[in-house]
PDB file with SEQRES, HELIX, SHEET and CRYST1 records, atoms N, CA, C and O in Angstrom:
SEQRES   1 A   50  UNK UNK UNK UNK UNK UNK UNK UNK UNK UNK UNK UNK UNK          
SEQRES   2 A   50  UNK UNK UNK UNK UNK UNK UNK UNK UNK UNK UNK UNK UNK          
SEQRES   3 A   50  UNK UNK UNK UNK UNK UNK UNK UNK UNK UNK UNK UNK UNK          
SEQRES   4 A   50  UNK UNK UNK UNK UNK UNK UNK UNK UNK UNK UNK                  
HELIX    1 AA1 UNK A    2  UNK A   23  1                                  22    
HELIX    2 AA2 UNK A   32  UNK A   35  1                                   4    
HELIX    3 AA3 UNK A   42  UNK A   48  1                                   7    
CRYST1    1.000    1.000    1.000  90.00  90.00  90.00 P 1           1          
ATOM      1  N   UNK A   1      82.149 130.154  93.665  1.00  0.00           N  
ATOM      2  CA  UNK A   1      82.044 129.654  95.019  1.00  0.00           C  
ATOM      3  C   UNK A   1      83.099 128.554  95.273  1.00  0.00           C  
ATOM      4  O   UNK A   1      83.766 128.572  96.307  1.00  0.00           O  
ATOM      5  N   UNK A   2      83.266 127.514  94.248  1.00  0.00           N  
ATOM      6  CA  UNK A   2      84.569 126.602  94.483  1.00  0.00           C  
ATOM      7  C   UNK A   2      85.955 127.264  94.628  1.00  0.00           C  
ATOM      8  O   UNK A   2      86.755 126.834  95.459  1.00  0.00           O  
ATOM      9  N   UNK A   3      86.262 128.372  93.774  1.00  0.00           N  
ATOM     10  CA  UNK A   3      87.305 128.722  93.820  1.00  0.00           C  
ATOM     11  C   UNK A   3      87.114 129.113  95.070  1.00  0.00           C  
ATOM     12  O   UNK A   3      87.631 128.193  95.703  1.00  0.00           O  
ATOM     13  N   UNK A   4      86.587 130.106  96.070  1.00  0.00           N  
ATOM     14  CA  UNK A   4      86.993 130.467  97.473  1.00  0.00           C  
ATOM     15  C   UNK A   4      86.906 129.391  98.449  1.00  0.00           C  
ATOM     16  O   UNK A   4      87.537 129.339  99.504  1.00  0.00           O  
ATOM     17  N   UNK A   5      85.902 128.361  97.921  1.00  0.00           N  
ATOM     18  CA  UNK A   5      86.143 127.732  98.689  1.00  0.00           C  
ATOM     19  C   UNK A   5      87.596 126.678  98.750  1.00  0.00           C  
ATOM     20  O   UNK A   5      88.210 126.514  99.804  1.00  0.00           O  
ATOM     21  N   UNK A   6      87.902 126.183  97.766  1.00  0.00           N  
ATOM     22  CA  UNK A   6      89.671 125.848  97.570  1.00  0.00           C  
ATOM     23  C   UNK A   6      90.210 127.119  97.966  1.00  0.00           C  
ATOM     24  O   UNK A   6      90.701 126.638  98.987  1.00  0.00           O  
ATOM     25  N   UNK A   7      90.491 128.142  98.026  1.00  0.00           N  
ATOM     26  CA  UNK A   7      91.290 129.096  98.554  1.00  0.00           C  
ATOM     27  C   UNK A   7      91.369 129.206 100.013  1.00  0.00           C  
ATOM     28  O   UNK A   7      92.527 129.175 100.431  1.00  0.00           O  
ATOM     29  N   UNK A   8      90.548 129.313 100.812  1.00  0.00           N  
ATOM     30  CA  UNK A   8      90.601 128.768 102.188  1.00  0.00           C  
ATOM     31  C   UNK A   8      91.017 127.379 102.328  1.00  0.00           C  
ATOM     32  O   UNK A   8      91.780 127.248 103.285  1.00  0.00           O  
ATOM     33  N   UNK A   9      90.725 126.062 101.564  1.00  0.00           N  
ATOM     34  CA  UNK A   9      91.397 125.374 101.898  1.00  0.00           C  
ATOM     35  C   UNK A   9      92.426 124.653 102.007  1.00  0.00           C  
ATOM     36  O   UNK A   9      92.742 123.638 102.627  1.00  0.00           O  
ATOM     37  N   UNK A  10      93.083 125.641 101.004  1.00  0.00           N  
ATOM     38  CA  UNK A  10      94.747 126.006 100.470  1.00  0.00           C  
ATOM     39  C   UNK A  10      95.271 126.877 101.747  1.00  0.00           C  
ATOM     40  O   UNK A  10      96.451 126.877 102.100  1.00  0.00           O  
ATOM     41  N   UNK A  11      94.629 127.340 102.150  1.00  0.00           N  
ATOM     42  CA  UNK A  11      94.645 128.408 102.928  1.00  0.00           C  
ATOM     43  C   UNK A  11      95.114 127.629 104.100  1.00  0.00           C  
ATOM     44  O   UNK A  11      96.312 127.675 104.378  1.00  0.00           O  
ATOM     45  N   UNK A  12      94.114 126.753 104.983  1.00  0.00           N  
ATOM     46  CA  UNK A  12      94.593 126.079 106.418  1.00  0.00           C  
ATOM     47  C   UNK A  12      95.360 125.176 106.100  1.00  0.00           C  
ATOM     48  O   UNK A  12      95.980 124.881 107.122  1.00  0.00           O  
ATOM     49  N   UNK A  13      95.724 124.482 105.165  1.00  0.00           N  
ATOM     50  CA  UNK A  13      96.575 123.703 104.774  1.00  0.00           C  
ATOM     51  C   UNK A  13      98.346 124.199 104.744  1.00  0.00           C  
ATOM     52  O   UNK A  13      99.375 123.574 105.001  1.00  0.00           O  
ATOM     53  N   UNK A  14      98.108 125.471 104.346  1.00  0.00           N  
ATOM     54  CA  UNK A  14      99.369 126.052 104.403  1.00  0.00           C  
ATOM     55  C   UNK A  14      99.648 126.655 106.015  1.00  0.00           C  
ATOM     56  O   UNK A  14     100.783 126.625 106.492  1.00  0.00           O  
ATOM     57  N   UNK A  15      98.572 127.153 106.713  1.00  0.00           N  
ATOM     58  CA  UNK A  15      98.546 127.605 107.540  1.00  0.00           C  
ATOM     59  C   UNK A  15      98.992 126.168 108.866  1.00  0.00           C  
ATOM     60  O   UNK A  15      99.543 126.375 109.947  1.00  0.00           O  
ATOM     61  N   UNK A  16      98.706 125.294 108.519  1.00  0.00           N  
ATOM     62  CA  UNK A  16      98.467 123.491 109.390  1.00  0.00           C  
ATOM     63  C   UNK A  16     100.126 123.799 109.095  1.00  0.00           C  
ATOM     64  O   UNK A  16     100.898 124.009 110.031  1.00  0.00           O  
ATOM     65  N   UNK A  17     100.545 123.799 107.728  1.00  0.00           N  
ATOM     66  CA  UNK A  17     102.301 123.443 107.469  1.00  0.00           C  
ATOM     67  C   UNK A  17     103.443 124.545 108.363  1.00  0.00           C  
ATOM     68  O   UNK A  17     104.503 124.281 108.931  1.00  0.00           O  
ATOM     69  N   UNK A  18     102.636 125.971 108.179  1.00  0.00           N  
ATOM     70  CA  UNK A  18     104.078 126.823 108.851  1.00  0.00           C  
ATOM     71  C   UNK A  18     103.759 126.467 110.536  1.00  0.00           C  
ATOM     72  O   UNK A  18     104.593 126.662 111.420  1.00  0.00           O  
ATOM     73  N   UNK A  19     102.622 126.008 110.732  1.00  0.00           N  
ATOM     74  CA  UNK A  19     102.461 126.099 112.260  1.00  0.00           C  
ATOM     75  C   UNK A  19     103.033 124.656 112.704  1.00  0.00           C  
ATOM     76  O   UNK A  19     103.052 124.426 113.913  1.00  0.00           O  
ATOM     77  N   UNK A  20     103.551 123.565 111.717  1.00  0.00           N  
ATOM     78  CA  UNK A  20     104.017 122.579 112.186  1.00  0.00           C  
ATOM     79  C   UNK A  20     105.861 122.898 112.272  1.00  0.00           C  
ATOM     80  O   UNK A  20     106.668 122.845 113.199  1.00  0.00           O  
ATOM     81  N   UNK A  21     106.000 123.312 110.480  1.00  0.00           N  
ATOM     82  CA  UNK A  21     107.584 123.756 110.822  1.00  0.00           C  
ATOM     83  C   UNK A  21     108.142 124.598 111.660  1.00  0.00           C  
ATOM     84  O   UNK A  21     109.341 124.706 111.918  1.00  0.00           O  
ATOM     85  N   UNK A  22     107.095 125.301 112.159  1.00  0.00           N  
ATOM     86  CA  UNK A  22     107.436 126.690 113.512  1.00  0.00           C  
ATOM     87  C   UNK A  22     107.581 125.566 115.292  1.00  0.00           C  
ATOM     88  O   UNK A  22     108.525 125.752 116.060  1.00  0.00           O  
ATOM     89  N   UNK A  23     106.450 124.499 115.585  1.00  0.00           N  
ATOM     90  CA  UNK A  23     106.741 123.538 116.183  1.00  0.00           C  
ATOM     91  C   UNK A  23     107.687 122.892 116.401  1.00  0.00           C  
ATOM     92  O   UNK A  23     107.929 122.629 117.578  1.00  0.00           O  
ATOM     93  N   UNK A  24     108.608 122.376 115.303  1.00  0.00           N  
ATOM     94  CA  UNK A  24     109.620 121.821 114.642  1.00  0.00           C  
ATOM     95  C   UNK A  24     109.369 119.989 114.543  1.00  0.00           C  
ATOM     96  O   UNK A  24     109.990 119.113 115.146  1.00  0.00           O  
ATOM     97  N   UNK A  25     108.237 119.851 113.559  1.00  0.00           N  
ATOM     98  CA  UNK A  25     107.579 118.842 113.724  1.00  0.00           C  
ATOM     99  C   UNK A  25     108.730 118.007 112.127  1.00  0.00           C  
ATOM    100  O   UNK A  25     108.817 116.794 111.938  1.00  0.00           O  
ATOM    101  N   UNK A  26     109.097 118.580 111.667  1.00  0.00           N  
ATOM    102  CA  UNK A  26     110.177 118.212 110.764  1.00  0.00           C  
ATOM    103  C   UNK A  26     111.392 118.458 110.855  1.00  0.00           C  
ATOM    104  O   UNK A  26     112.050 118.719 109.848  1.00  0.00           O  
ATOM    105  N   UNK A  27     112.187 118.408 112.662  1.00  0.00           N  
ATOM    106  CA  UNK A  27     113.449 118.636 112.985  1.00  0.00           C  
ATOM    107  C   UNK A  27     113.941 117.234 112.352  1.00  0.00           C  
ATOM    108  O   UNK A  27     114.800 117.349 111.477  1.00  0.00           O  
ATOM    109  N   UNK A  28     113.602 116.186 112.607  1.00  0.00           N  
ATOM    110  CA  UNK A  28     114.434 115.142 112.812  1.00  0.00           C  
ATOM    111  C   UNK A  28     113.837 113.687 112.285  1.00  0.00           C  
ATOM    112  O   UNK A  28     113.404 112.858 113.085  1.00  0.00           O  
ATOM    113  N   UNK A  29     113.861 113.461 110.807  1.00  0.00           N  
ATOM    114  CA  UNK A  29     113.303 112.749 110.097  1.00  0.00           C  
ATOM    115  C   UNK A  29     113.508 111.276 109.982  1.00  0.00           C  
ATOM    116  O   UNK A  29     112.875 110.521 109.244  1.00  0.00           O  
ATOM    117  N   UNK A  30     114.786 110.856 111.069  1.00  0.00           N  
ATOM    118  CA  UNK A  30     115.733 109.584 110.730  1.00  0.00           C  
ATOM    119  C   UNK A  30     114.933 109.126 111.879  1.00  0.00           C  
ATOM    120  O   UNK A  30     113.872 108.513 111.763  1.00  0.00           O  
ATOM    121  N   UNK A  31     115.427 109.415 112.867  1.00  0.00           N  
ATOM    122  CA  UNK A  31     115.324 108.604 114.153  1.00  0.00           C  
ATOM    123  C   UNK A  31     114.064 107.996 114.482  1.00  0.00           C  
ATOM    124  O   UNK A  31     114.166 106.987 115.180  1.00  0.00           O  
ATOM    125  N   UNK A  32     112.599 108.440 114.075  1.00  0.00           N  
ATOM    126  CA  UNK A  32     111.443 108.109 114.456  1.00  0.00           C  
ATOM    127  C   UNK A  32     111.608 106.358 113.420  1.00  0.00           C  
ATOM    128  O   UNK A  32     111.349 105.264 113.920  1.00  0.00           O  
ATOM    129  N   UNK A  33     112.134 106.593 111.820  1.00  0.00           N  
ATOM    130  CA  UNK A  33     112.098 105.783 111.486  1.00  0.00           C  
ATOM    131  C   UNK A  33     112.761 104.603 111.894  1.00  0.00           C  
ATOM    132  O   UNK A  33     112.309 103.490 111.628  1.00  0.00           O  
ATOM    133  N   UNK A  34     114.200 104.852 112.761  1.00  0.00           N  
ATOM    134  CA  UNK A  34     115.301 103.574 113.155  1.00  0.00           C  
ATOM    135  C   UNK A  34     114.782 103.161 114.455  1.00  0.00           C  
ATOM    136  O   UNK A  34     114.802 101.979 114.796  1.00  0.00           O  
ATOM    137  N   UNK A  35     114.240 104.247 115.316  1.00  0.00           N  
ATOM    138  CA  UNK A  35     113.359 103.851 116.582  1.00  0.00           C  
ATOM    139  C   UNK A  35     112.994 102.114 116.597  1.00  0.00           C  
ATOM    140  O   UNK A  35     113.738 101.347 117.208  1.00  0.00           O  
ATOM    141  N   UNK A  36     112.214 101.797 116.123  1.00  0.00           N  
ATOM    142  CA  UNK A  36     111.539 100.690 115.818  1.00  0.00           C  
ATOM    143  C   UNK A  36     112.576  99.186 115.991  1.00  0.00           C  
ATOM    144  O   UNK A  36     112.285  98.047 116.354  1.00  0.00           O  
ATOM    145  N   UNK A  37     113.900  99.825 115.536  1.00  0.00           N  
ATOM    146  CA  UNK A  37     114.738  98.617 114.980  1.00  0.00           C  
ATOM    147  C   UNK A  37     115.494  98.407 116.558  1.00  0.00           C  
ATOM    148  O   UNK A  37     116.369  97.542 116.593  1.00  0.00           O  
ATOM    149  N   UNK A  38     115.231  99.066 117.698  1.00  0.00           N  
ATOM    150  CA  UNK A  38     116.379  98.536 118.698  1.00  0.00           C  
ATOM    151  C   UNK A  38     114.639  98.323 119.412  1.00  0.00           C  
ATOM    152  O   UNK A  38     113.451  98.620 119.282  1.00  0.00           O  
ATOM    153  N   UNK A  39     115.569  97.631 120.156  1.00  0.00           N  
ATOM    154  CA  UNK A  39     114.455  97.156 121.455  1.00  0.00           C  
ATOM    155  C   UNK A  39     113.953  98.014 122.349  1.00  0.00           C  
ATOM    156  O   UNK A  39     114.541  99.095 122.311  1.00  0.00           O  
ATOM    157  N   UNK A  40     112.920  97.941 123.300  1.00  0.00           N  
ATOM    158  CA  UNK A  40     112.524  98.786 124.230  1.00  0.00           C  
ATOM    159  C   UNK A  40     112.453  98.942 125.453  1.00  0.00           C  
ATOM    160  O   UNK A  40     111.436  98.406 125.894  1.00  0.00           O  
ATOM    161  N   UNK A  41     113.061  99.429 126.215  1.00  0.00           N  
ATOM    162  CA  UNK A  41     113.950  99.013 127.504  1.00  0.00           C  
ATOM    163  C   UNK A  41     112.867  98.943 128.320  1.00  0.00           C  
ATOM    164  O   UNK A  41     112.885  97.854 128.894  1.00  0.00           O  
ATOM    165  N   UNK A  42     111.712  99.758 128.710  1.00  0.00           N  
ATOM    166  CA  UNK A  42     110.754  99.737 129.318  1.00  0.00           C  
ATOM    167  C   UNK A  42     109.764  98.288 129.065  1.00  0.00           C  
ATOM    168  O   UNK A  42     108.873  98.014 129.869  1.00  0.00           O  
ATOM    169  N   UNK A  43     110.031  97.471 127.921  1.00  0.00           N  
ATOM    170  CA  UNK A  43     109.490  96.200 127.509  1.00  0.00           C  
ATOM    171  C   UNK A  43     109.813  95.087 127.959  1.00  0.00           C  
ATOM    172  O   UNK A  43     109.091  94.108 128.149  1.00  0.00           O  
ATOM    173  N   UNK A  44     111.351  95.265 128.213  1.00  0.00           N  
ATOM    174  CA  UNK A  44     112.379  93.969 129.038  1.00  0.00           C  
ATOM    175  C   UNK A  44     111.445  94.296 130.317  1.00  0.00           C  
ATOM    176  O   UNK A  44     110.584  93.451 130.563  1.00  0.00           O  
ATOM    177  N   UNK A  45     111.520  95.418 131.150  1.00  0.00           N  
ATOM    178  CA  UNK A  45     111.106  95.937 132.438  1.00  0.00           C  
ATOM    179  C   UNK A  45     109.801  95.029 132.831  1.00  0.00           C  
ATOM    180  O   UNK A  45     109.661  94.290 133.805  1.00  0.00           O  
ATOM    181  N   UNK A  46     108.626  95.401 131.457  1.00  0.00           N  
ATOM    182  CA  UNK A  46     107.124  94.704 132.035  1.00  0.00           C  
ATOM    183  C   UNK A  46     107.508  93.353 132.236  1.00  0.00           C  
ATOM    184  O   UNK A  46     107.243  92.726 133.262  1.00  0.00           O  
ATOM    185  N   UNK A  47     108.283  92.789 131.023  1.00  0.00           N  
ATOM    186  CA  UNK A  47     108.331  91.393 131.184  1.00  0.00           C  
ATOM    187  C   UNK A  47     108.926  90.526 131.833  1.00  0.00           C  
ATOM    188  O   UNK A  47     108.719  89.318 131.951  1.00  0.00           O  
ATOM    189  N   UNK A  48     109.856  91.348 132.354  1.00  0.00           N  
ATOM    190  CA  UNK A  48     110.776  90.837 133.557  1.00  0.00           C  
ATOM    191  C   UNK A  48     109.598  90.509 135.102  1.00  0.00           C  
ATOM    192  O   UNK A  48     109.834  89.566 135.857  1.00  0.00           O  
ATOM    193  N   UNK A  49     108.544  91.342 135.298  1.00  0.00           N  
ATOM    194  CA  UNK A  49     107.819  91.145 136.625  1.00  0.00           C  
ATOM    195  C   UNK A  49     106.766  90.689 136.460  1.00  0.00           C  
ATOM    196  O   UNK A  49     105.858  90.929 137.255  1.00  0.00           O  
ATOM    197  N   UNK A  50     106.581  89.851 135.310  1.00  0.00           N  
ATOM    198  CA  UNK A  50     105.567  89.108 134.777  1.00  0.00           C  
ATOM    199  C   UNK A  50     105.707  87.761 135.740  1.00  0.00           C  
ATOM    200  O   UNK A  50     104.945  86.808 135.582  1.00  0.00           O  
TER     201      UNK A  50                                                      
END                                                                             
């Protein structure tokens, strides 16, 4: 019973991965991380009409 049950959950796990790389949820691995490091233009904006 464990083994099928790890087999299905090997199963959506692999199934969760091609349906993300088919998305293209691993196009572009840099930018989310450097994001952070410049400022946020919409942030000057709130604080400017403060």
């Amino acid at each position: 019973m464990l083994v099928i049950l790890a087999l299905l959950l090997a199963g959506g796990f692999l199934t969760s991965l091609i349906f993300a790389l088919r998305r293209g949820q691993f196009d572009d691995l840099e930018t989310p991380a450097q994001r952070m490091l410049f400022e946020d233009p919409t942030a000057s904006k709130k604080e400017d009409k403060k």
